[in-house]
C-alpha positions in Angstrom: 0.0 0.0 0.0 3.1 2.8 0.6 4.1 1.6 -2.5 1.3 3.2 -4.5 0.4 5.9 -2.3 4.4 6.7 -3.1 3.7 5.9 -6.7 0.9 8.2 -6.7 2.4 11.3 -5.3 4.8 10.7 -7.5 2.6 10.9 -10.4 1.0 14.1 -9.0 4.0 15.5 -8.5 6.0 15.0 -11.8 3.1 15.9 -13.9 1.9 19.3 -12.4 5.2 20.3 -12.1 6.1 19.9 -15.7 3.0 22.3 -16.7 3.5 24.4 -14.2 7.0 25.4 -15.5 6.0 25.6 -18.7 3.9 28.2 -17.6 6.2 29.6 -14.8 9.3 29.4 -16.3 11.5 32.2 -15.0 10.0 30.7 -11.1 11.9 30.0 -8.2 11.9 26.9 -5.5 10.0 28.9 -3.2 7.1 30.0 -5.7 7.1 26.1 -6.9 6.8 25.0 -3.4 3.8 27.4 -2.8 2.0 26.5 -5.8 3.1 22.6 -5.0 0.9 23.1 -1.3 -2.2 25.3 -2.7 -2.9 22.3 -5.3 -1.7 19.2 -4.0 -4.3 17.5 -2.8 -6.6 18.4 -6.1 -3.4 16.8 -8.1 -3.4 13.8 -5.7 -7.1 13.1 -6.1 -6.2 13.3 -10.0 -3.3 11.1 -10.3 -5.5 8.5 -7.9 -8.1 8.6 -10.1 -5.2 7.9 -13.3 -3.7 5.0 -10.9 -7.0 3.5 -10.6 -8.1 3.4 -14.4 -4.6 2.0 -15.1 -4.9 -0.3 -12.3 -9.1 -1.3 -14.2 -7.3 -1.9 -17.1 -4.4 -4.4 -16.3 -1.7 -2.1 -15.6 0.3 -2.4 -12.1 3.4 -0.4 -10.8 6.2 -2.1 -9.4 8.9 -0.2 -7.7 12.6 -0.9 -9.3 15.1 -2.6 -7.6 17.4 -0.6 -5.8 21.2 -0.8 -7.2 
């Protein structure tokens, strides 16, 4: 189970940041942390939603081995 809730912020992460510095681009950590808290839980909900589809239609995540 922490290995798709890790898998999941993951997902939320990775993809809002990547249009939101597109859009921000001349940003700093700071702004990008702010803008990370004021939607996170909104981006969460939408890449649980994503996992779950995947998950409907036969996909599963599997963490890589480490080294």
């Amino acid at each position: 189970m922490k290995t798709r809730r890790k898998a999941v912020r993951t997902l939320a992460y990775n993809t809002w940041r990547r249009e939101w510095r597109a859009a921000n681009p001349g940003a700093t950590k700071e702004q990008r942390k702010e803008a990370w808290a004021a939607v996170r839980a909104a981006e969460v909900r939408k890449a649980r939603l994503t996992m779950k589809a995947l998950e409907k239609g036969g996909f599963r995540v599997i963490p890589a081995k480490a080294g």
